[in-house]
N, CA, C and O atoms as a MOPAC input file, in Angstrom:
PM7 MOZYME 1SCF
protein

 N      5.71300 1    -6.79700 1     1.43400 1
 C      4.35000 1    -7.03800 1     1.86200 1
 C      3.45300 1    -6.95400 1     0.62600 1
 O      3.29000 1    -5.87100 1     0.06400 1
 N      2.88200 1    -8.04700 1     0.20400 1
 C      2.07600 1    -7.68200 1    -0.59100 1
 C      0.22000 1    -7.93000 1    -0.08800 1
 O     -0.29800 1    -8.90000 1     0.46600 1
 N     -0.38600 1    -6.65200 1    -0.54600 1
 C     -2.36900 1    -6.76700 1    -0.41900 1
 C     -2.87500 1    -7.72900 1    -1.24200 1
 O     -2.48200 1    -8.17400 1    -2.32000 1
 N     -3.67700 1    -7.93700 1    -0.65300 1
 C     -4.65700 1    -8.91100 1    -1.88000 1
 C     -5.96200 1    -8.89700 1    -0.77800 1
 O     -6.04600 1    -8.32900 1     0.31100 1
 N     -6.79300 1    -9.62100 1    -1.39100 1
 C     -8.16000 1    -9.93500 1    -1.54600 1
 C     -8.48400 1   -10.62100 1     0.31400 1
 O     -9.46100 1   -10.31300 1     0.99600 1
 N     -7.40300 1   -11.52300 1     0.72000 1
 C     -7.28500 1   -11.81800 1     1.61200 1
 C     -6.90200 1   -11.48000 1     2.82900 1
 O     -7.18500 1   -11.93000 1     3.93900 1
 N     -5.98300 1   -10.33000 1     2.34000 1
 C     -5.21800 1    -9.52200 1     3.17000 1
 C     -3.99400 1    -9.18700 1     2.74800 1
 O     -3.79200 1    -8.85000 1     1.58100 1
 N     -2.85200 1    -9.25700 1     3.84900 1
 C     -1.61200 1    -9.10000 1     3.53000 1
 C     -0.81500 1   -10.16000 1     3.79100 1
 O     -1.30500 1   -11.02100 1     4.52200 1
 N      0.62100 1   -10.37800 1     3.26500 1
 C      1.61000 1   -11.49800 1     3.35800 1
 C      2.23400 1   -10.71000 1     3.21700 1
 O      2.02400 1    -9.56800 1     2.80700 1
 N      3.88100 1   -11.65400 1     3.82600 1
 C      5.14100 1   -11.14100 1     4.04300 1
 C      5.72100 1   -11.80100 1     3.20600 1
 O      5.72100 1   -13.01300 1     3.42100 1
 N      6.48100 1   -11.27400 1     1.86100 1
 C      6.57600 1   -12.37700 1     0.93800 1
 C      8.64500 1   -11.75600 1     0.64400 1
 O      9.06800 1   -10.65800 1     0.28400 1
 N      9.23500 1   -12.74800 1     0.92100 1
 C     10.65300 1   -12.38000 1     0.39700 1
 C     11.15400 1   -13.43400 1    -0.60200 1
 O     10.45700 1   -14.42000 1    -0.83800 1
 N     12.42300 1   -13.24000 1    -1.23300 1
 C     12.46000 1   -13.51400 1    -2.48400 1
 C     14.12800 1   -13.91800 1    -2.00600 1
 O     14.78000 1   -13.40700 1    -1.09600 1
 N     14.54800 1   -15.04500 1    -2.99000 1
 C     15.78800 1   -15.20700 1    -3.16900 1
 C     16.32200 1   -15.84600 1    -4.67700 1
 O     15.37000 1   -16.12900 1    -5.40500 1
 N     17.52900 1   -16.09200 1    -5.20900 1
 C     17.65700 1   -16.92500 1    -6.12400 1
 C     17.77600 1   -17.73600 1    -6.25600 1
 O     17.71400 1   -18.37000 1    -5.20200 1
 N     18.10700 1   -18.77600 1    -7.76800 1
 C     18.15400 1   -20.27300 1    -7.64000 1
 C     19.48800 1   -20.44400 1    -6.65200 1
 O     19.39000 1   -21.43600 1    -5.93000 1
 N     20.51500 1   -19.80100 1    -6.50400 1
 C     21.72800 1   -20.62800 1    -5.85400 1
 C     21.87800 1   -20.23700 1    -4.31100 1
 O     22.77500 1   -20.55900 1    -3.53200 1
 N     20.87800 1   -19.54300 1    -4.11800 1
 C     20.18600 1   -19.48100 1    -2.26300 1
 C     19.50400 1   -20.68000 1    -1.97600 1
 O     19.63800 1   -21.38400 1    -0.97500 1
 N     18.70000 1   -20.86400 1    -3.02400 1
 C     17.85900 1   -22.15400 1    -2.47100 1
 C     18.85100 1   -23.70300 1    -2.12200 1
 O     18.26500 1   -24.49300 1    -1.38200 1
 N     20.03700 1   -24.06700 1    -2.53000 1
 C     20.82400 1   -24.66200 1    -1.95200 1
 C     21.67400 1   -24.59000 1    -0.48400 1
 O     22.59000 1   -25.36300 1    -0.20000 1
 N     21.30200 1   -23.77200 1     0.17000 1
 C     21.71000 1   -23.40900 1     1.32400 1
 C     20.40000 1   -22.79400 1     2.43500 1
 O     19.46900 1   -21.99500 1     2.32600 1
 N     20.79600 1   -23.42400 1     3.20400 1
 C     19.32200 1   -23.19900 1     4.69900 1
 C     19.73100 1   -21.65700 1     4.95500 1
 O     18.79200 1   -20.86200 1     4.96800 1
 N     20.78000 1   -21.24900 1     5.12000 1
 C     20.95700 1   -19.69000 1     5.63800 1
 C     20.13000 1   -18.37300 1     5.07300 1
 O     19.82600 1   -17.51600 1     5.90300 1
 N     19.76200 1   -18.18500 1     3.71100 1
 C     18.82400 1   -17.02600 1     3.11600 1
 C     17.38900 1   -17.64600 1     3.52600 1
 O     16.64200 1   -16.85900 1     4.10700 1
 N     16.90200 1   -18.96300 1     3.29900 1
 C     15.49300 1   -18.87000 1     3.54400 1
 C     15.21000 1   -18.63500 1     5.31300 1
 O     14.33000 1   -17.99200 1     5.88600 1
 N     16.26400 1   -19.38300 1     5.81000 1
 C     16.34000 1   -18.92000 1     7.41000 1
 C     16.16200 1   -17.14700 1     7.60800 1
 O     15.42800 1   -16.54200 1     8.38900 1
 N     16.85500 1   -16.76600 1     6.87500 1
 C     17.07000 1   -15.16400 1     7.17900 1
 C     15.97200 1   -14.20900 1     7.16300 1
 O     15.67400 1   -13.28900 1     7.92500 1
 N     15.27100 1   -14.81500 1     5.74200 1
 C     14.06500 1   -14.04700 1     5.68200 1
 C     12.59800 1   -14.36700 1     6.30300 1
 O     11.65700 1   -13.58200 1     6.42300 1
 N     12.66900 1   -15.80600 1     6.68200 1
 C     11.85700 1   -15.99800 1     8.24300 1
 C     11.99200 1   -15.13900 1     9.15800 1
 O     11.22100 1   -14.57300 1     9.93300 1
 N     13.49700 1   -15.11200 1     8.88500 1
 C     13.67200 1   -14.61400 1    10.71500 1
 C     13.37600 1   -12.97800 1    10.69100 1
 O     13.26600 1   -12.23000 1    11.66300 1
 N     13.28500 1   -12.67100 1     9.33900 1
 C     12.53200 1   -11.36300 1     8.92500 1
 C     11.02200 1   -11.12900 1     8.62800 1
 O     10.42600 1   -10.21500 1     8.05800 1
 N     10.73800 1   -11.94800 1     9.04900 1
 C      9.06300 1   -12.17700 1     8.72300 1
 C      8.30100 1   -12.43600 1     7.38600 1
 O      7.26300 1   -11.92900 1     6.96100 1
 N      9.41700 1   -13.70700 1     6.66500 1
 C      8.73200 1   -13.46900 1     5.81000 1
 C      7.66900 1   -14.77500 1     5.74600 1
 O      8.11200 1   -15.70600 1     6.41700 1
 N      6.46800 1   -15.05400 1     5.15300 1
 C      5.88800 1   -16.13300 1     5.32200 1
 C      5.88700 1   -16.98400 1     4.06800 1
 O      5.72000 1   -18.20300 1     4.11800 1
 N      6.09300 1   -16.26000 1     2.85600 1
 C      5.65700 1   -16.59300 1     1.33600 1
 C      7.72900 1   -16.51900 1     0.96100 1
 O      8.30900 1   -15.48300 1     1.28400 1
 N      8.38000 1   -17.44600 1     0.44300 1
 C      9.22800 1   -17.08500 1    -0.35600 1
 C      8.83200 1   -17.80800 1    -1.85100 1
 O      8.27900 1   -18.84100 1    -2.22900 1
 N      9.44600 1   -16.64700 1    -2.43500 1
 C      9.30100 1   -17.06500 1    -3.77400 1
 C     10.76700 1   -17.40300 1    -4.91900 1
 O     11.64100 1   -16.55600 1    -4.73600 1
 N     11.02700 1   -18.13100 1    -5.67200 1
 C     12.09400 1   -18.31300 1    -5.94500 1
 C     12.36600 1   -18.45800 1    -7.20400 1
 O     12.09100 1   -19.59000 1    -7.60300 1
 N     12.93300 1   -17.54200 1    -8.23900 1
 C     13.35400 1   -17.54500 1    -9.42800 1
 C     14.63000 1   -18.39600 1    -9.76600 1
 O     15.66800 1   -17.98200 1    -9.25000 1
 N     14.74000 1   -19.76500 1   -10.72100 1
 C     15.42500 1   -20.51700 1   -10.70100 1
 C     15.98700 1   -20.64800 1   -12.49200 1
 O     15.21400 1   -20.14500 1   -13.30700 1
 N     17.01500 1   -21.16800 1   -12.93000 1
 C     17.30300 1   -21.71500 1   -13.99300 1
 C     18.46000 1   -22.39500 1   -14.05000 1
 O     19.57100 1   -21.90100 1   -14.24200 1
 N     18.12800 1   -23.85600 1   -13.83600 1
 C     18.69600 1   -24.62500 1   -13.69500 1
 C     18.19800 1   -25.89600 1   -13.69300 1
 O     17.19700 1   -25.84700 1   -12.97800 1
 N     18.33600 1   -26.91900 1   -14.06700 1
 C     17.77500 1   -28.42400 1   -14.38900 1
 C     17.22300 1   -29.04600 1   -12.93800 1
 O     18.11100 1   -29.28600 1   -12.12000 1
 N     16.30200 1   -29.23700 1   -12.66900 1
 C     15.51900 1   -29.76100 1   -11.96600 1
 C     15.67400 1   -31.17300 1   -11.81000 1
 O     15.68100 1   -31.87700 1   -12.81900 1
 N     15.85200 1   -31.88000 1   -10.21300 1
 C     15.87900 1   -33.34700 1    -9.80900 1
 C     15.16700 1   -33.41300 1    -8.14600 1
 O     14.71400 1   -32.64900 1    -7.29500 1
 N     15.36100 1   -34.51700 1    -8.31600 1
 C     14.69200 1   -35.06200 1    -6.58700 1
 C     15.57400 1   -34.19700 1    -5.73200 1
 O     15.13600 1   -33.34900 1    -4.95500 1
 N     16.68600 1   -34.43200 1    -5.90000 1
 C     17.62500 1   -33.80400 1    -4.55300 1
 C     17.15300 1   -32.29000 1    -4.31900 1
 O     16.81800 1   -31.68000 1    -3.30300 1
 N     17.27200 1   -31.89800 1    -5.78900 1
 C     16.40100 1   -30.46300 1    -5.75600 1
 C     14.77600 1   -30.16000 1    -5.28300 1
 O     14.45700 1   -29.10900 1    -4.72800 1
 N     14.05300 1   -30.97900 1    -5.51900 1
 C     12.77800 1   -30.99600 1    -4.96000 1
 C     12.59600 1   -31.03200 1    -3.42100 1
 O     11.82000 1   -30.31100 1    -2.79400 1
 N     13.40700 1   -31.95600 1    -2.90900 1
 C     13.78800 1   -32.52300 1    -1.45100 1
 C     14.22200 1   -31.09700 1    -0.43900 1
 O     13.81100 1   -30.70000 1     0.65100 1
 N     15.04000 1   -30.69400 1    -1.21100 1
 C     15.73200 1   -29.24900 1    -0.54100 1
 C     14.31300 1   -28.83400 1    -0.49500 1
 O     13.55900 1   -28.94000 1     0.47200 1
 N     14.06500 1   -28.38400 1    -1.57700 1
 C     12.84500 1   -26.76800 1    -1.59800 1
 C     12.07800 1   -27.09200 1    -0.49000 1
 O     11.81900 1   -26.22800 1     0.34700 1
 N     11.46600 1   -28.85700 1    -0.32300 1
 C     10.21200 1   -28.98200 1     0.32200 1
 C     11.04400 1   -28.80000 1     2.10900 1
 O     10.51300 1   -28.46900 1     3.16800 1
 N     11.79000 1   -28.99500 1     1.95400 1
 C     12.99900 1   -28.87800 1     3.04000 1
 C     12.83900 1   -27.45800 1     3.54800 1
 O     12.56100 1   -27.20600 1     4.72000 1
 N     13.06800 1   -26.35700 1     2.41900 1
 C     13.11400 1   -24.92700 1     3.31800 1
 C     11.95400 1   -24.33300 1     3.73800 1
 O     11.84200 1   -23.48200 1     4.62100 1
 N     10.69600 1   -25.05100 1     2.75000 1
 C      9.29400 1   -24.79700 1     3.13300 1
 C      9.14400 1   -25.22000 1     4.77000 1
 O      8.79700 1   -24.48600 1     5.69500 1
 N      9.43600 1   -26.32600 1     4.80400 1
 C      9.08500 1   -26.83300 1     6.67500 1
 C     10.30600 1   -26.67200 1     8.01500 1
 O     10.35900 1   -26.92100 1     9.21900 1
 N     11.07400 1   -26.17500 1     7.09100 1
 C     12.56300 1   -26.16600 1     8.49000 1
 C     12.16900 1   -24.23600 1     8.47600 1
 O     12.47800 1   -23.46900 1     9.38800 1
 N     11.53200 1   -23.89800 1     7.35300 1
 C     11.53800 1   -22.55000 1     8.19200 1
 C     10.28400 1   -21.70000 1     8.09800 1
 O     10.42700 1   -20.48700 1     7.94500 1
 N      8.40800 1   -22.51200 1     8.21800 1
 C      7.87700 1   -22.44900 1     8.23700 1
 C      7.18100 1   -21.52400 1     7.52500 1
 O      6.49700 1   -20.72900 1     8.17000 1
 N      7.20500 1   -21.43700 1     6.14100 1
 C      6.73100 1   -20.76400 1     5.28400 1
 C      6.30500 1   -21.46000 1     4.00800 1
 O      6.40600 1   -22.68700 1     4.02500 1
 N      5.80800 1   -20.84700 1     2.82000 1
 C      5.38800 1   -21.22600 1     1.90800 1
 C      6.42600 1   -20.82500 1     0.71500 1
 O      6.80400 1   -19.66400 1     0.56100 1
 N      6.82200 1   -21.83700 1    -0.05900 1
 C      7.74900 1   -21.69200 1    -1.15800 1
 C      7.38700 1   -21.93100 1    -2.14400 1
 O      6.67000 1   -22.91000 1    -2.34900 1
 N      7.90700 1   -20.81900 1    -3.39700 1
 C      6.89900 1   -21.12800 1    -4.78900 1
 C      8.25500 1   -21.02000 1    -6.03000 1
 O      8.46800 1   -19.91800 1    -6.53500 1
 N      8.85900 1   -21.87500 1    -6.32400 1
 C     10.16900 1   -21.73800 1    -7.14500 1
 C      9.71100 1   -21.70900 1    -8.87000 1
 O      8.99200 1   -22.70600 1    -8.91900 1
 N      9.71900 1   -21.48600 1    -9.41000 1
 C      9.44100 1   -21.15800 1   -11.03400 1
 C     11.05700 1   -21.00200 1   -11.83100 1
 O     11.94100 1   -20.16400 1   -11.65200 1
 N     10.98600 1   -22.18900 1   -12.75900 1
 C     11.98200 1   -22.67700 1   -13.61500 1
 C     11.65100 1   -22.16500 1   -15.15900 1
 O     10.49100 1   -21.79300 1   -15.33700 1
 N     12.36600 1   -22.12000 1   -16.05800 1
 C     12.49400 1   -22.36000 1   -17.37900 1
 C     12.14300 1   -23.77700 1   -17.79300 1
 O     12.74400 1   -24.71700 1   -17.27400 1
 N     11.29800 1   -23.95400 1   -18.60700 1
 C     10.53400 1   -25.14400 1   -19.15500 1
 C     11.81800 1   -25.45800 1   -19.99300 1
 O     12.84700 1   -24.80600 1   -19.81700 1
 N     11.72200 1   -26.65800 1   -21.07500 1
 C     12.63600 1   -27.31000 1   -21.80500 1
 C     12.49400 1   -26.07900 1   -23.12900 1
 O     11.78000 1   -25.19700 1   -22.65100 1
 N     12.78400 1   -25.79100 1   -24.18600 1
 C     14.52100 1   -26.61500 1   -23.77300 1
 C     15.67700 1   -25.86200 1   -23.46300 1
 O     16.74400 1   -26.02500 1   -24.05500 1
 N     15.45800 1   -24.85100 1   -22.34300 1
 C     16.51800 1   -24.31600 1   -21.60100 1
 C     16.29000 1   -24.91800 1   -20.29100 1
 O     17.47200 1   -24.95400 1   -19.94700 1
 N     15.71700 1   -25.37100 1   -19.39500 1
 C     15.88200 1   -26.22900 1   -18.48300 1
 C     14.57600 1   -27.39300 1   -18.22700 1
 O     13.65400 1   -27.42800 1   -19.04300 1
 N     14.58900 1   -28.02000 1   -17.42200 1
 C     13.76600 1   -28.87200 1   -17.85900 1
 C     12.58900 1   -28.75200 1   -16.91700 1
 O     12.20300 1   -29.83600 1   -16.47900 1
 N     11.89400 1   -27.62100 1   -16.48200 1
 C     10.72900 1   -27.16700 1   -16.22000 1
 C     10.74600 1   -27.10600 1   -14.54700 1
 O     11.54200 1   -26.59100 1   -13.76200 1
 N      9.44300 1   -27.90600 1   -14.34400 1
 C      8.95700 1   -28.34300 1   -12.90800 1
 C      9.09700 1   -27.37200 1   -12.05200 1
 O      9.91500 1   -27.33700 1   -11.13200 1
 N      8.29100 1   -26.55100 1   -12.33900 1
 C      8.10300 1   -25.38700 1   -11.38200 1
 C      7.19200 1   -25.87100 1   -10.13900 1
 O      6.28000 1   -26.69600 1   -10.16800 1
 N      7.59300 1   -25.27200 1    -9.24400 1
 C      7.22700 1   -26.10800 1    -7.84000 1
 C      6.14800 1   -24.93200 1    -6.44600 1
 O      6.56800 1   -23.78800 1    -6.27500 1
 N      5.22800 1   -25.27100 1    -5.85700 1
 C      4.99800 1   -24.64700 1    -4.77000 1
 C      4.90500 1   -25.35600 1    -3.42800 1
 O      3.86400 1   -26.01000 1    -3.47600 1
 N      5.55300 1   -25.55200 1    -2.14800 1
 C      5.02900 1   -25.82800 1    -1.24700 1
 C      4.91900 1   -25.23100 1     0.06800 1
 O      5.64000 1   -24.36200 1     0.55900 1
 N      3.74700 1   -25.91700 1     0.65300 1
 C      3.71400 1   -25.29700 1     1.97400 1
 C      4.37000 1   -25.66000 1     3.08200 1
 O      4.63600 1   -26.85900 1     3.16300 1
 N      4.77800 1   -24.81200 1     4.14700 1
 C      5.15600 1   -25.80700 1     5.69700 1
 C      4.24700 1   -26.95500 1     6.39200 1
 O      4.61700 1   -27.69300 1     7.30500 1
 N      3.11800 1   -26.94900 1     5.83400 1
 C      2.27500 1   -27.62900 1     6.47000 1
 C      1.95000 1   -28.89300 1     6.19200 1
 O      1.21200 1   -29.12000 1     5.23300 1
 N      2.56000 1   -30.15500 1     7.16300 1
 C      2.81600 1   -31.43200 1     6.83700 1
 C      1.83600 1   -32.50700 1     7.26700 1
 O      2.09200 1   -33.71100 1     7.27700 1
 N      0.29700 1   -31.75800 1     7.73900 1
 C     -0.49200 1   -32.54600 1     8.34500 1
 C     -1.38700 1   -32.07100 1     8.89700 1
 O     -1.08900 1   -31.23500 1     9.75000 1
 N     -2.56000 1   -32.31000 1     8.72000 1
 C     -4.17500 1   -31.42200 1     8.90900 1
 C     -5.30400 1   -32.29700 1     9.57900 1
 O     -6.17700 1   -33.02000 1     9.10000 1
 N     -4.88700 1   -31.88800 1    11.12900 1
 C     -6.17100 1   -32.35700 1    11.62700 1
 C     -5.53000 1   -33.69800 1    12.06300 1
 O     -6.25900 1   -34.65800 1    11.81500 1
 N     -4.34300 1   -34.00900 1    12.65300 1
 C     -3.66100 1   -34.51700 1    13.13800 1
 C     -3.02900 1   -35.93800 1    12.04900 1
 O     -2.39300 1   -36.95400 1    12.33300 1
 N     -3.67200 1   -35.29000 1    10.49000 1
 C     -3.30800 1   -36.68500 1     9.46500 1
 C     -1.85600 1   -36.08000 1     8.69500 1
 O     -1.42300 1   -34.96400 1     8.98300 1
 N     -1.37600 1   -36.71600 1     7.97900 1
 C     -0.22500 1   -36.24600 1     7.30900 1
 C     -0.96000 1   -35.56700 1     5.80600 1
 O     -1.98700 1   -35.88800 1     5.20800 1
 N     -0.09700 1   -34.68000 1     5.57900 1
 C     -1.08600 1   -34.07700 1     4.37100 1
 C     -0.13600 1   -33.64000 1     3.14600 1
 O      0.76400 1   -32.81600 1     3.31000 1
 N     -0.26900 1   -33.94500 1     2.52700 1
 C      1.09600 1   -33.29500 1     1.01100 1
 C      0.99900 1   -32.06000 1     1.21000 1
 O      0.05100 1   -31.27800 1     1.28800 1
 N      2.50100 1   -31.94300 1     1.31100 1
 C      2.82500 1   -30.51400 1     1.30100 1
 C      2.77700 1   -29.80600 1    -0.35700 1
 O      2.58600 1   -28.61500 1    -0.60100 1
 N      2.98600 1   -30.81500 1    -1.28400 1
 C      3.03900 1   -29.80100 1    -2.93000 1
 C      1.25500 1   -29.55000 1    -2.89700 1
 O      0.14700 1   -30.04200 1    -2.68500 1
 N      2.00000 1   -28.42800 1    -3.27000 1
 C      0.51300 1   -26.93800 1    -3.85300 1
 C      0.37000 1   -27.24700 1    -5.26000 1
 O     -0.73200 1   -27.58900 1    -5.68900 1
 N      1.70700 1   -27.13200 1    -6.26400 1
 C      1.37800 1   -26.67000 1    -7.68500 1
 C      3.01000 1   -27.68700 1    -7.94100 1
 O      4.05500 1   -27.56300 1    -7.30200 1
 N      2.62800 1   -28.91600 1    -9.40100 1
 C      3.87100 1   -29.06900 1    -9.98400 1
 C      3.86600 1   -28.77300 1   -11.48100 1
 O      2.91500 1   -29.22000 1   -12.12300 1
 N      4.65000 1   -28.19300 1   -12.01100 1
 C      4.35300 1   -27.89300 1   -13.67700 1
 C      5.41300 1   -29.28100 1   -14.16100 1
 O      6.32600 1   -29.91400 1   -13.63100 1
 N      4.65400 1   -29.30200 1   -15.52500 1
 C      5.85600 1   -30.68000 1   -16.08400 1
 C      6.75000 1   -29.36200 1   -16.66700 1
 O      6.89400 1   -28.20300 1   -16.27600 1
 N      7.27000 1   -30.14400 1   -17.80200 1
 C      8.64500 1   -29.52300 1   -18.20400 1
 C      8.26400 1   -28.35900 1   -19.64600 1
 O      8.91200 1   -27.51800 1   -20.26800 1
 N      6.99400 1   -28.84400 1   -19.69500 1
 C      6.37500 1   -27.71700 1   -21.52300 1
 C      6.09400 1   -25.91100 1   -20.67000 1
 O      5.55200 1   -25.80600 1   -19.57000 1
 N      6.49000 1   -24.96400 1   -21.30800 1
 C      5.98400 1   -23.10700 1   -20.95200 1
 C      4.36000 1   -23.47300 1   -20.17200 1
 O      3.59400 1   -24.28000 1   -20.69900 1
 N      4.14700 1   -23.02800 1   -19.37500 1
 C      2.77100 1   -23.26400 1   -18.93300 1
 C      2.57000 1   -22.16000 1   -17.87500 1
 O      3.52800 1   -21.90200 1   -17.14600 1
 N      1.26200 1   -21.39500 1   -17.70400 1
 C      1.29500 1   -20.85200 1   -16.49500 1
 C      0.61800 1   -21.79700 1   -15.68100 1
 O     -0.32400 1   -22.53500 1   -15.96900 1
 N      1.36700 1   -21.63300 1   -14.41100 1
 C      1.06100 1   -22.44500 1   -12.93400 1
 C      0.92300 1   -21.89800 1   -12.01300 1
 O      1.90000 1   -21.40600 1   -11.44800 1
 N     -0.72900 1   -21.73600 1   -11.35600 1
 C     -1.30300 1   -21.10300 1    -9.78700 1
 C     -0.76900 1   -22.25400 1    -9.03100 1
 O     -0.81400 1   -23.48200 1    -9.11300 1
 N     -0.12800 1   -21.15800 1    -8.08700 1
 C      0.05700 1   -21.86500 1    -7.01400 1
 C     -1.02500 1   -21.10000 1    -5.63400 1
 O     -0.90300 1   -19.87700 1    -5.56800 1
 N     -2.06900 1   -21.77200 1    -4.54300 1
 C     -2.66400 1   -20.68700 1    -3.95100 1
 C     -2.67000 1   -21.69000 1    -2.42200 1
 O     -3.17600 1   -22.76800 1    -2.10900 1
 N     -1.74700 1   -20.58400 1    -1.67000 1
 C     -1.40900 1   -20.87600 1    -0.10000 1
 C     -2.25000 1   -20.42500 1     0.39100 1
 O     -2.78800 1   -19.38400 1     0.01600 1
 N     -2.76100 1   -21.47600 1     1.90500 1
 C     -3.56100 1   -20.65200 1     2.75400 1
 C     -2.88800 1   -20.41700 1     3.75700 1
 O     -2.59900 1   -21.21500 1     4.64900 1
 N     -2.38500 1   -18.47500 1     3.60300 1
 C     -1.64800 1   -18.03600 1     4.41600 1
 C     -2.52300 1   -18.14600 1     6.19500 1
 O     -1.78100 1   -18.22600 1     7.17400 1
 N     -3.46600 1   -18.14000 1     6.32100 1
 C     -3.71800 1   -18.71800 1     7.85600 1
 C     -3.85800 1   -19.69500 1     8.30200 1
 O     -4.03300 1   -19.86600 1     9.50900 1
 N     -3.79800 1   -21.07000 1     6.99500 1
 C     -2.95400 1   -22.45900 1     8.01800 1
 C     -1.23900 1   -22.18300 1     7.92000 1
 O     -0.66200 1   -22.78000 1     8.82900 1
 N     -0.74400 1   -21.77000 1     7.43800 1
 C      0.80900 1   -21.00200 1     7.73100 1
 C      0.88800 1   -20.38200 1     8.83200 1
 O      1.86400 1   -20.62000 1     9.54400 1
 N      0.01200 1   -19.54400 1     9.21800 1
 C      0.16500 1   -18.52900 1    10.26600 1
 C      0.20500 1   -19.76600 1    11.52300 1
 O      1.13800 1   -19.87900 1    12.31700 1
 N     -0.89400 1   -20.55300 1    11.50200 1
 C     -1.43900 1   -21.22400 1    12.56700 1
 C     -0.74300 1   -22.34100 1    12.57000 1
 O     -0.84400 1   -22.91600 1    13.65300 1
 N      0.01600 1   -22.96200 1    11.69700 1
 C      1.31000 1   -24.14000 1    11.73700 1
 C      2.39600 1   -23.17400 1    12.25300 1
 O      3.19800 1   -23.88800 1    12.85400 1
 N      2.82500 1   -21.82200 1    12.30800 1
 C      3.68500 1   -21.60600 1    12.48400 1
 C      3.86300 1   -21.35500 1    14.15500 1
 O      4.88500 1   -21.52000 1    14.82200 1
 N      2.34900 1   -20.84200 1    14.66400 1
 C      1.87600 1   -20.67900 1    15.79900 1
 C      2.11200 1   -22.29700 1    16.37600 1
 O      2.50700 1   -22.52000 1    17.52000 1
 N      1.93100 1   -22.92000 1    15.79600 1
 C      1.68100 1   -24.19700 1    16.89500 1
 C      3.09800 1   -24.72500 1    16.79200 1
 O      3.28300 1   -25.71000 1    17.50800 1
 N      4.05900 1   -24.36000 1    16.14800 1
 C      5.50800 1   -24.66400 1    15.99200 1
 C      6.09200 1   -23.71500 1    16.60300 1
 O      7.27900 1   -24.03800 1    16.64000 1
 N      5.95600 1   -22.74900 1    17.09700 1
 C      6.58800 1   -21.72700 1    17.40000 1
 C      7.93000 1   -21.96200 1    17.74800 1
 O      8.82000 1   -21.37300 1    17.13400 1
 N      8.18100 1   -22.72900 1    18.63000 1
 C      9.23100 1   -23.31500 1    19.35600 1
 C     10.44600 1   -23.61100 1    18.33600 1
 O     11.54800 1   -23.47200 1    18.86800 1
 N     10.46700 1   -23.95100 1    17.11900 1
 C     11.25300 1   -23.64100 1    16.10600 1
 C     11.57100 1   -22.83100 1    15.77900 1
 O     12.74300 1   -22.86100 1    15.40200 1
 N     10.81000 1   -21.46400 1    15.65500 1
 C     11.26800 1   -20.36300 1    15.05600 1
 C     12.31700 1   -19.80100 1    16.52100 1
 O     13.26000 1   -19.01000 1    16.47400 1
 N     11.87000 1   -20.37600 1    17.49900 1
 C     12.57200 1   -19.04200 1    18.70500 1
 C     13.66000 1   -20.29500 1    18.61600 1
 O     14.19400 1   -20.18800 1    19.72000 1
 N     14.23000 1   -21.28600 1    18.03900 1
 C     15.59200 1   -22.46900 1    17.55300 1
 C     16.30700 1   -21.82500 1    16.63500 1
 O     17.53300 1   -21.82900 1    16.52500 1
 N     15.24100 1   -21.07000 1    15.73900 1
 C     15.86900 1   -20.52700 1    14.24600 1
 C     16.69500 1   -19.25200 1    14.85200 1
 O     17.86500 1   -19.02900 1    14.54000 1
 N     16.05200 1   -18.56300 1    15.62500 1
 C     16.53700 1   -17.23700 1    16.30200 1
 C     18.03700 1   -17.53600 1    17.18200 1
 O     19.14400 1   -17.29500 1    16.70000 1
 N     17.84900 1   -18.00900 1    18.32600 1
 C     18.90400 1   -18.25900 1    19.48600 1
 C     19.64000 1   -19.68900 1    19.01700 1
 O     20.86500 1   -19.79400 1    19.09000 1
 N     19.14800 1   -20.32500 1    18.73200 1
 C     20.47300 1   -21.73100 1    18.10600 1
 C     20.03500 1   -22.66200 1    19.50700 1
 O     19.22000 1   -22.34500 1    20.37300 1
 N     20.64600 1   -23.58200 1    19.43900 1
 C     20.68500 1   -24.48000 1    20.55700 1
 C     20.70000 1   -24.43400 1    21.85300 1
 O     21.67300 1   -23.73200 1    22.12700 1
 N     19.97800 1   -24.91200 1    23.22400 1
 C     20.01500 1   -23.94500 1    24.49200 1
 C     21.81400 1   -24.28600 1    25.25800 1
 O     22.34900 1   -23.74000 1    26.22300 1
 N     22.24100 1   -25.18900 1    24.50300 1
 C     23.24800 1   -25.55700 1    24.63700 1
 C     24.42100 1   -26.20400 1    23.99500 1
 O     24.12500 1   -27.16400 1    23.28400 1
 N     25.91100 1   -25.85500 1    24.09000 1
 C     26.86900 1   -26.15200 1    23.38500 1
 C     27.01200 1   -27.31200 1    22.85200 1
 O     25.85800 1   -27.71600 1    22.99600 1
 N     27.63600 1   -28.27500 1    22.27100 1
 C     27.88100 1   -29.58900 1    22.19400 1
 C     29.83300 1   -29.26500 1    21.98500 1
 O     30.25500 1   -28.33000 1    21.30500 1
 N     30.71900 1   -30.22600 1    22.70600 1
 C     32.04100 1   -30.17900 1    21.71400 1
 C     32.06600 1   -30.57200 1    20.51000 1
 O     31.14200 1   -31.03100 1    19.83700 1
 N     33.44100 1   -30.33600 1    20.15800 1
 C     33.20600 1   -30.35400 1    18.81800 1
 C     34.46100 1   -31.73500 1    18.14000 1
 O     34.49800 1   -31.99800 1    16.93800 1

């Protein structure tokens, strides 16, 4: 939990080789978290971008990944939110992209359109919890 100025957030943390798999950012939703943040080092691409913006909206939180610039990896530190549309328009989910040079990069979520995308999604998170209302074969 971290205080600030605004209040409080539920902020959990994983590494770069969690962020390839839905199961840790799932987990710490399902732990309340709203903010993950993600320490990475490793070369940066679309497929990789695609995921992150991926765990931001499949598990309704805000994701903020921070890379090594060149020339140990090739930068693009990333933030996004779950929130894919404001006021019934579609809306970019990237917060913050760094190019590939050392730079500091704000990234700044508004944790109560999170709260309130997550509220109006709810119905996902209680999917994320119990799984499917029903079997399929296999």
């Amino acid at each position: 939990m971290l205080n600030g100025a605004e209040g409080e957030v539920r902020v959990g943390a994983m590494i770069c080789a969690d962020r390839e798999f839905p199961e840790p950012a799932t987990l710490l939703m399902l732990n309340g978290a709203e903010l993950i943040v993600v320490p990475n080092a490793c070369d940066w691409d679309d497929i990789r971008t695609a995921v992150l913006k991926t765990r931001a909206f499949e598990n309704l939180v805000g994701v903020a990944m921070a890379n090594y610039p060149t020339p140990v990896n090739n930068g693009e530190s990333q933030a996004y939110t779950c929130v894919p549309w404001k006021n019934g328009q579609a809306s970019q989910m990237l917060i913050a992209k760094a190019d590939g040079q050392e730079q500091v990069l704000l990234a700044s979520f508004d944790v109560d359109e999170i709260r309130a995308f997550r509220n109006s999604e709810s119905w996902r998170m209680e999917y994320q919890r119990h799984g499917p209302s029903r079997q399929f074969p296999v």
